[in-house]
N, C-alpha and C positions, 0 to 999 in steps of 0.2 A: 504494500500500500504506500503512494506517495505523501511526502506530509504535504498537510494542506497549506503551511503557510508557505513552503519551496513557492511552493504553484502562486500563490497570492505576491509573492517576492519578487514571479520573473513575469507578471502582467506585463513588463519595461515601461516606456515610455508613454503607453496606455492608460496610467492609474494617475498620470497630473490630469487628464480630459477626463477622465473617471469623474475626479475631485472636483471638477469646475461644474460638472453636469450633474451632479448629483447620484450619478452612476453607481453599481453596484459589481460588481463580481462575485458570484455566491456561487462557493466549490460545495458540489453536490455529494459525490465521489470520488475517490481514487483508485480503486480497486484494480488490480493488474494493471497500472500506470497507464487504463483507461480513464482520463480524466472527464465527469460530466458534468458540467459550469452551465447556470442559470445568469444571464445578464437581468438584472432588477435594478426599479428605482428609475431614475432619468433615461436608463436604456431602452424603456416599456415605448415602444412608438416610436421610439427616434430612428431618422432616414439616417444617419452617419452608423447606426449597432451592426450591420454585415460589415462595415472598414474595422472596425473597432474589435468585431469577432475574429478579422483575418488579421491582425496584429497580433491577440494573442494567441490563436493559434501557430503561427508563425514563432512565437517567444517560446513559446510550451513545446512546440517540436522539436528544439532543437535541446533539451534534456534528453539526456539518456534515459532518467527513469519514468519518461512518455512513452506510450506506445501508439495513443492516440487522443484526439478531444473530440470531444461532442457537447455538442451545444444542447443543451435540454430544449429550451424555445426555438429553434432552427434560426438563430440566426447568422449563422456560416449558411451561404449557397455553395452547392456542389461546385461550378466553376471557380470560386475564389479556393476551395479546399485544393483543388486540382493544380492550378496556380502557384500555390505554394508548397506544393510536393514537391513540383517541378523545378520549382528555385533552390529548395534543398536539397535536391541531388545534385541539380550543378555545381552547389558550393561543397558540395560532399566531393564529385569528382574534379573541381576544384584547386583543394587542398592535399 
């Protein structure tokens, strides 16, 4: 199981626009570093929570002890998740 606060810690750059919106990130589970995050609070309705989603998915993917995210409320779209597969394996074969 991942700790919850790792996960809360590596939001990055996401958690200053969190704080300004009144935004929320509420770690669901971690279970098999399947991490399931409910965005709440300023998130509920806002047109910016799929950019906001692929940022931390994006942060979260790149721990090892991720295996993957999921968004409780869908707010990752399949292309953005896709997207960012794809950027991290370039920096994977990259490096």
């Amino acid at each position: 199981m991942v700790d919850k606060q790792l996960i809360l810690d590596s939001v990055g750059p996401v958690q200053a626009v969190l704080d300004a919106h009144d935004g929320i990130v509420n770690v669901v589970d971690t279970t098999d570093g399947i991490i399931m995050i409910s965005l709440e609070g300023g998130c509920t309705g806002c047109g910016s929570t799929p950019m906001t989603a692929m940022q931390i998915y994006y942060s979260l993917m790149q721990l090892d002890e991720v295996n993957d995210v999921v968004f409780q409320n869908g707010e990752l779209p399949e292309y953005m998740r896709q997207f960012i597969d794809e950027k991290l394996e370039n920096e994977a074969d990259d490096s």
